[in-house]
C-alpha positions as a Markdown table, in Angstrom:
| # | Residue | x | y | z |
|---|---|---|---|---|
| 1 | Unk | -3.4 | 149.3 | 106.5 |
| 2 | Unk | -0.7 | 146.4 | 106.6 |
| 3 | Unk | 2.4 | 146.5 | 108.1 |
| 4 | Unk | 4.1 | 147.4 | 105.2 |
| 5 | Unk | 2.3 | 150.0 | 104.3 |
| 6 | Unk | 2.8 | 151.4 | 107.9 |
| 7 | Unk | 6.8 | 151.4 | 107.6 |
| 8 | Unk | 6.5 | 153.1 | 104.6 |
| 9 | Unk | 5.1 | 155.9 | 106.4 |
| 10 | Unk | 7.0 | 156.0 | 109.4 |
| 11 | Unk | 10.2 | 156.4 | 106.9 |
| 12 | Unk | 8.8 | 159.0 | 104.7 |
| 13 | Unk | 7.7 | 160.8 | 108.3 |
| 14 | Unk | 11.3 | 160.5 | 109.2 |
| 15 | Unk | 13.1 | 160.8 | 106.5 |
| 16 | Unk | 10.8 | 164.1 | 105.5 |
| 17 | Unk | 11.5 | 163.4 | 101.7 |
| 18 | Unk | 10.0 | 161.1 | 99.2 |
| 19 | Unk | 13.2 | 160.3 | 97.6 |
| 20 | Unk | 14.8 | 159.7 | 100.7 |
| 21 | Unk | 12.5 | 157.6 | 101.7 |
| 22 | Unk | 12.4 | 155.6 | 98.8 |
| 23 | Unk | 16.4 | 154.9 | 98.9 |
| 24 | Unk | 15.8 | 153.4 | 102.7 |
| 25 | Unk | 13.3 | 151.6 | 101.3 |
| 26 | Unk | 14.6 | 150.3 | 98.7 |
| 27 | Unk | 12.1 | 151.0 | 96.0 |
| 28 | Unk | 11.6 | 153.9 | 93.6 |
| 29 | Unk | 9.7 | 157.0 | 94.0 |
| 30 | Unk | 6.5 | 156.8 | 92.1 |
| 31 | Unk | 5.2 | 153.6 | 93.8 |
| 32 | Unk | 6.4 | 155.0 | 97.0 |
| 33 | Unk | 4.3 | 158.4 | 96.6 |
| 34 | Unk | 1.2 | 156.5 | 95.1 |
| 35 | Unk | 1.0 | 154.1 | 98.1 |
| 36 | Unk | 1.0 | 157.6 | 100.5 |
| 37 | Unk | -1.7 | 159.3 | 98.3 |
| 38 | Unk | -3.7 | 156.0 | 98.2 |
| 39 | Unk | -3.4 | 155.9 | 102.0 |
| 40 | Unk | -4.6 | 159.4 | 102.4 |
| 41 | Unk | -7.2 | 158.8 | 100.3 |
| 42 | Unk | -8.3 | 155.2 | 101.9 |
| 43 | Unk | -8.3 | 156.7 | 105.7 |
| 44 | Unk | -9.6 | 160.3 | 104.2 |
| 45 | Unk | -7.5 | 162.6 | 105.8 |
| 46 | Unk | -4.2 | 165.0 | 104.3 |
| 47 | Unk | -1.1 | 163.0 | 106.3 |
| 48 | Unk | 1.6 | 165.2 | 105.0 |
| 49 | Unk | 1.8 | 168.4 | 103.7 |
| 50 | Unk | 3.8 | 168.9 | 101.1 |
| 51 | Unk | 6.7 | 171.9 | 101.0 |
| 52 | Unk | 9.2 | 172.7 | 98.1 |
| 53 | Unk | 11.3 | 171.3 | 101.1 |
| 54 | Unk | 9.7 | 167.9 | 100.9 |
| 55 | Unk | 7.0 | 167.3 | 103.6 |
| 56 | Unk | 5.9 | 167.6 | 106.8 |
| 57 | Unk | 3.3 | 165.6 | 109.1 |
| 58 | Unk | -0.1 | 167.1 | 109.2 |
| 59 | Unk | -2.0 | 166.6 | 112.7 |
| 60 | Unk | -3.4 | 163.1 | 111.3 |
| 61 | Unk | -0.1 | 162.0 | 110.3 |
| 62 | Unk | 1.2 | 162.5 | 113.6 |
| 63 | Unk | -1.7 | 160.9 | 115.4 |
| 64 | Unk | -0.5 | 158.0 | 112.7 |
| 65 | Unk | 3.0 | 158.1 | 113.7 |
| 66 | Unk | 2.6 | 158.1 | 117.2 |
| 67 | Unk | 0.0 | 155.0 | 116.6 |
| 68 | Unk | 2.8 | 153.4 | 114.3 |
| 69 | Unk | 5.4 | 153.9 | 117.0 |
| 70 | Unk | 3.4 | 152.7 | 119.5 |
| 71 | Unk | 2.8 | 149.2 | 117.0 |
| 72 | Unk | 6.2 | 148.8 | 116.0 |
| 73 | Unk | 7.6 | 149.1 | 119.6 |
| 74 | Unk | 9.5 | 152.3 | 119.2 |
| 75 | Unk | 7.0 | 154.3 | 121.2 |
| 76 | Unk | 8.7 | 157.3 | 123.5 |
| 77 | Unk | 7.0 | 155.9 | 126.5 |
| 78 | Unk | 4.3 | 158.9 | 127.0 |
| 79 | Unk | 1.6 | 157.1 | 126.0 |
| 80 | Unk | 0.6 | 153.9 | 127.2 |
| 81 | Unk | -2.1 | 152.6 | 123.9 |
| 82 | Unk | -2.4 | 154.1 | 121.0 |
| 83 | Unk | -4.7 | 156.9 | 120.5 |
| 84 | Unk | -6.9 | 154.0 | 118.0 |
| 85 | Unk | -8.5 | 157.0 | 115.6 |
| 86 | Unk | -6.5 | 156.7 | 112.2 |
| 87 | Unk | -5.0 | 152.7 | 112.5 |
């Protein structure tokens, strides 16, 4: 997964919304969700689950966001390496 790729997680993670997501980005929604599927698909694990509310982390995608964190600098400071079992 490239770096890109990554921040497009962590901003759908945080932003808990596709389209949200896809305004802070800067790009529109169906290449935004097609690069999330295609992730879950490539690492083989569900990373969101998906509300009528938009969505929420699944136990992988937190492991992810905590790794992703931890890469980008923005860690909380609990950890001291990432957890290496999804990057």
């Amino acid at each position: 997964m490239d770096l890109r790729h990554l921040r497009y997680f962590v901003v759908v993670a945080k932003a808990k919304t596709i389209s949200r997501a896809a305004i802070r980005l800067h790009i529109s929604r169906p290449p935004l969700t097609c690069q999330i599927q295609q992730r879950e698909e490539d690492l083989g694990v569900q990373l969101f689950n998906r509300t009528p509310r938009g969505m929420e982390l699944a136990p992988a995608g937190e492991l992810l966001l905590e790794d992703a964190q931890y890469s980008f600098g923005l860690g909380t400071g609990h950890r001291t390496q990432p957890t290496g079992g999804i990057v």
